[in-house]
C-alpha positions as CSV (number, residue, x, y, z in Angstrom):
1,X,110.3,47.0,173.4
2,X,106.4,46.7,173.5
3,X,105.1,49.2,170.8
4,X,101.9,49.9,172.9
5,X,99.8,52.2,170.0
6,X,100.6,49.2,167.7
7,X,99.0,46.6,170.2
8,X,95.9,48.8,170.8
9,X,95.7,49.7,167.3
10,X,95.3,46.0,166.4
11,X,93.1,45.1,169.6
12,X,90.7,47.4,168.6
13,X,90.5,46.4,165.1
14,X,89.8,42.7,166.2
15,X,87.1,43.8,168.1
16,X,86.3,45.9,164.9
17,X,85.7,42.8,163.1
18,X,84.2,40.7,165.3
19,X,81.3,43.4,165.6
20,X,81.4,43.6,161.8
21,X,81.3,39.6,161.4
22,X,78.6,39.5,164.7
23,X,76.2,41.7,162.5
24,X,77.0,40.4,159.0
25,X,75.4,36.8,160.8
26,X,72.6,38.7,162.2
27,X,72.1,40.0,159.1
28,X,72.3,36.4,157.4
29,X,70.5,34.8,160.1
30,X,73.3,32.2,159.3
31,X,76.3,31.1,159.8
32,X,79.1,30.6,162.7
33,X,79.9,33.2,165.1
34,X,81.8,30.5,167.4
35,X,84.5,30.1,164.7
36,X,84.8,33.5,163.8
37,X,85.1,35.1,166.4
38,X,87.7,33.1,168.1
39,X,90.1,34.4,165.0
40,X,89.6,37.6,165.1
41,X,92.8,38.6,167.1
42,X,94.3,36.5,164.5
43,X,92.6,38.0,161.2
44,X,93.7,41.6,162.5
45,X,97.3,40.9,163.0
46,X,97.6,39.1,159.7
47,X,95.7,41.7,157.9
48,X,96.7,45.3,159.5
49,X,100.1,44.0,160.7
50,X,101.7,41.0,158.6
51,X,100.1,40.5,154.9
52,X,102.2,42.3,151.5
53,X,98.9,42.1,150.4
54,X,96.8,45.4,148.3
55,X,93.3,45.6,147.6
56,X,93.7,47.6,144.6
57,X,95.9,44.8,143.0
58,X,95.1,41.3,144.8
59,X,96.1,39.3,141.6
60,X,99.6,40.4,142.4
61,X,101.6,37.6,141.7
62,X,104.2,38.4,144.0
63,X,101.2,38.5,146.9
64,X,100.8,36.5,149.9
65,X,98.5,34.0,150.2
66,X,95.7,33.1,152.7
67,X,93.6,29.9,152.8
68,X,90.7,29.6,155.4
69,X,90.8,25.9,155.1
70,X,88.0,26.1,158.2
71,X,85.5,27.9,155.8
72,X,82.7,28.4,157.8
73,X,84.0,31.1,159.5
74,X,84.3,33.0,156.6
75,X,82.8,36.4,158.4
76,X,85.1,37.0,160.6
77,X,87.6,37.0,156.8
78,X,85.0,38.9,154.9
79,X,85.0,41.1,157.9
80,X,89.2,41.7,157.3
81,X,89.0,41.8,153.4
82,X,86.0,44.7,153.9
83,X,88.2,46.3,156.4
84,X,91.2,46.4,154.4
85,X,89.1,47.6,151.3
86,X,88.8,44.9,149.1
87,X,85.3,45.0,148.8
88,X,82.9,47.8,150.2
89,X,81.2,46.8,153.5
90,X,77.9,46.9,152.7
91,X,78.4,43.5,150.7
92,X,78.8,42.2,154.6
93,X,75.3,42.4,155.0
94,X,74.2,40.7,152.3
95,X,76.0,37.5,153.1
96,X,74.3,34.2,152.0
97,X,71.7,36.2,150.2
98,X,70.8,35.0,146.7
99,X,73.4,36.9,144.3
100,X,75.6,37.8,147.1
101,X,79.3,38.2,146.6
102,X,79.7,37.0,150.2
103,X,78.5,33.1,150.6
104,X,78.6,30.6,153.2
105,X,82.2,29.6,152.4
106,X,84.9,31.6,150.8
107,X,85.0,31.2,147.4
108,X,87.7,32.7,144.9
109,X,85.3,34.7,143.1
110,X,85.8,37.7,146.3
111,X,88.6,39.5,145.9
112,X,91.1,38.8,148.1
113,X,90.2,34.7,148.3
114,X,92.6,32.8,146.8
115,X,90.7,29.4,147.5
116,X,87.8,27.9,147.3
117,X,86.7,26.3,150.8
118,X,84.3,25.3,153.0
119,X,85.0,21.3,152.8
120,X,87.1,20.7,156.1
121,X,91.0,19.2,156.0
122,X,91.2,20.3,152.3
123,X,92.7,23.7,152.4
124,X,96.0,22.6,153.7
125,X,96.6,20.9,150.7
126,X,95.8,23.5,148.7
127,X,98.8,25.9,151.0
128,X,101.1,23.1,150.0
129,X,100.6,23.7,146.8
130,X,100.9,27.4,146.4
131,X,104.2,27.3,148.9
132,X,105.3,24.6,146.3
133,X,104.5,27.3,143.5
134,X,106.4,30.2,145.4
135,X,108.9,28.3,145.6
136,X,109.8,27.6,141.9
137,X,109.1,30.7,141.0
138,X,111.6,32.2,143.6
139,X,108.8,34.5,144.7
140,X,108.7,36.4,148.3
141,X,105.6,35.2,148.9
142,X,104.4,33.4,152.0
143,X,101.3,31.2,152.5
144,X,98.9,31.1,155.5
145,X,97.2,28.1,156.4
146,X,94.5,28.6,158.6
147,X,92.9,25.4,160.4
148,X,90.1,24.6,162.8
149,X,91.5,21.5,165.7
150,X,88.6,19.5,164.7
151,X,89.4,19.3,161.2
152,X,92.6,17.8,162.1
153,X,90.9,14.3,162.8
154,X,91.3,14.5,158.7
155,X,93.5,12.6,157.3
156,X,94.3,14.7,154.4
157,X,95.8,17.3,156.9
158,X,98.7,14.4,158.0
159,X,99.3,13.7,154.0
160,X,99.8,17.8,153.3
161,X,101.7,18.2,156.3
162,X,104.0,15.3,155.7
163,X,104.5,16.6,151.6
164,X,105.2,20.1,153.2
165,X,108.2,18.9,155.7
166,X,109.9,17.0,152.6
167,X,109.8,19.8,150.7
168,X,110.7,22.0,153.5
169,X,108.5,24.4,152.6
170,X,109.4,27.8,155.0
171,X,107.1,29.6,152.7
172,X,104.1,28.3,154.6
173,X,102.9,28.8,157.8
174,X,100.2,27.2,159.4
175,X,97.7,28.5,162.0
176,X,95.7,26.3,163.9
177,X,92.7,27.8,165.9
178,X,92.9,25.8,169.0
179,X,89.7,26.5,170.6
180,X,89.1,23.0,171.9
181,X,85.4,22.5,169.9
182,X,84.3,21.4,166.8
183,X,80.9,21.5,165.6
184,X,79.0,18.1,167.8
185,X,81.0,19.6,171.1
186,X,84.8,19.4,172.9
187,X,87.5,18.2,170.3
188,X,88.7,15.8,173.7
189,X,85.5,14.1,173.5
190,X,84.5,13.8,169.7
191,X,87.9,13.3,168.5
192,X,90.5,13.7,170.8
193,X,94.1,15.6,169.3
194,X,96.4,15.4,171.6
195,X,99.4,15.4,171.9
196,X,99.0,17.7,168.8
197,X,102.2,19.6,169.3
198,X,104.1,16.3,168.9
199,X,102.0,15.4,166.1
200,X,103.1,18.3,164.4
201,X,106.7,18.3,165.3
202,X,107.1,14.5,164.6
203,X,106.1,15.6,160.9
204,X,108.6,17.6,160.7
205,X,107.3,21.3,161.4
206,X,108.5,24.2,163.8
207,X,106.5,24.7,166.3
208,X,105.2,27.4,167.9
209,X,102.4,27.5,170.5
210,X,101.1,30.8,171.8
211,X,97.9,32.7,173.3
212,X,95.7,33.2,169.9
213,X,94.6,36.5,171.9
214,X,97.3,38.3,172.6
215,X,98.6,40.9,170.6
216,X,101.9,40.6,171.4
217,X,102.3,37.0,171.1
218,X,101.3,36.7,168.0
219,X,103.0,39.4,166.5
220,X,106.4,37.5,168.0
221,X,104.9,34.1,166.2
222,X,104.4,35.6,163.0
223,X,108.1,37.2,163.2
224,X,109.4,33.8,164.1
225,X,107.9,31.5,161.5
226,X,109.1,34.4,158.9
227,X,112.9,33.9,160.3
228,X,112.4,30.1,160.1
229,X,114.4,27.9,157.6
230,X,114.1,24.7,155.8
231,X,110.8,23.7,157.0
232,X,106.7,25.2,157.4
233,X,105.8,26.5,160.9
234,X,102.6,25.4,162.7
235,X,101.3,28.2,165.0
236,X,98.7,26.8,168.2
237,X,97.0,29.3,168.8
238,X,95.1,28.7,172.3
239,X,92.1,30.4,171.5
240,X,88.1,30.9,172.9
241,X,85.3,30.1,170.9
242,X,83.1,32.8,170.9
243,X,85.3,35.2,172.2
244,X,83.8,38.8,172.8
245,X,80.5,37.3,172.8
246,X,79.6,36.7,176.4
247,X,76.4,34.3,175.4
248,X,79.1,32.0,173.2
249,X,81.4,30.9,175.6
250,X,81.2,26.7,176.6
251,X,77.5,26.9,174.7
252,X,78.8,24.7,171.2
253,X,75.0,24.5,170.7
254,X,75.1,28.2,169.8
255,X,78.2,28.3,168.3
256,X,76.6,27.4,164.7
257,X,73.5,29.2,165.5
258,X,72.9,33.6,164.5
259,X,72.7,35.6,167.2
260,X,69.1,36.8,168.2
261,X,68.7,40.6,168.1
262,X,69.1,41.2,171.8
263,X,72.8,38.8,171.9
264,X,73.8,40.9,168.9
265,X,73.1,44.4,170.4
266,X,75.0,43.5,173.8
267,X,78.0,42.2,171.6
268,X,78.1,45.4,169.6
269,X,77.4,47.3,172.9
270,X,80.4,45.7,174.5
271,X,82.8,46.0,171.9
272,X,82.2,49.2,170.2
273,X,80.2,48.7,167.4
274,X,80.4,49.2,163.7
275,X,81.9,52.5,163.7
């Protein structure tokens, strides 16, 4: 049975964050909205829905684990860990400034990061490891992977993903953020993927493929890859870059570049704003 208050609920938060991630840019005058905001559905139900995560103790050791192994779009994350209280929001507009706890990349120096990143097809590894970790320590904790499609022309992504399958790590779950582009234009025409779901499954990982926007989809992946046994779980998540941001979408060229003050206002306009 669809639990309609808890689907709105975590709608609305996305939309929270992407407006809190749109200005943190605008702010910066840097950074990625593209890549942020197409994980934003994603960021909310991991954070206000799936995490045994708590602010006010994030060096639990006993705490699930998130890598953003696509670093750059750190403010759409920064815009989750504010949310949940981690940090106080203000610190989201001071991203990239000089002294800033908030940089370009996550970095394990913000509470609530577990992992440095920013350098693409390296954070996977990084998941194995902490499954691996989790695992001999018989701790509850689970690991999310998060990974852009372009980064998967890497070919440090096929080495973790072949170590996780042997060691059947069901610990870890992986979530990539299929929204067809990477940085120079379409994943199909820089470096094409497919068929990535074979790719995936041929290493030895279930498989899950699902709308990266819709509520209740993902809140039936995440439930699935947490019953799974003996092996990780990659999640597809079909998503849009830029979505919520009506200038973004199909312009890659802007998908790197801040909003101006007139694209920021009509994102915050259509989504809600800050509040």
């Amino acid at each position: 049975m669809r639990d309609e208050p808890l689907l709105n609920e975590l709608r609305l938060k996305a939309d929270k964050l992407r407006c809190l991630a749109i200005e943190a840019i605008y702010q910066a005058q840097s950074g990625h909205p593209g890549g942020s905001l197409s994980l934003a559905d994603i960021i909310a139900v991991l954070y206000f829905h799936e995490l045994s995560v708590d602010p006010h103790f994030p060096a639990n050791p006993d705490r699930d684990r998130v890598v953003l192994s696509k670093g750059h779009a750190a403010p759409i994350w920064y815009a989750a860990l504010a949310e949940a209280g981690f940090f106080p929001k203000e610190e989201l507009f001071r991203l990239r400034k000089i002294d800033s706890l908030l940089q370009g990349h996550p970095c394990n120096t913000v509470p609530g990061v577990d992992l440095t990143t920013g350098s693409l097809g390296l954070g996977l590894s990084g998941a194995v490891g902490m499954a691996i970790g989790g695992k001999r320590r018989k701790s509850p904790a689970r690991v999310y992977a998060i990974l852009g499609d372009g980064e998967q022309g890497e070919g440090q992504i096929w080495e973790a993903a072949m170590a996780a399958a042997h060691f059947k790590l069901d610990n870890l779950m992986a979530i990539t953020d299929r929204n067809l582009y990477q940085n120079d234009g379409p994943t199909s025409e820089v470096m094409g993927l497919e068929p990535l779901a074979e790719k995936w499954r041929a290493f030895g990982w279930y498989i899950i493929e699902a709308d990266g926007h819709n509520i209740a989809a993902l809140l039936a992946a995440f439930a699935l890859a947490r019953e799974t046994r003996g092996r990780p779980t990659m999640l597809l998540a079909h998503t849009i870059k830029g979505k919520g941001a009506a200038y973004l979408i199909n312009r890659p060229e802007l998908h790197y570049t801040p909003p101006t003050r007139e694209q920021r206002d009509a994102v915050l306009a259509q989504l809600g704003g800050l509040k």
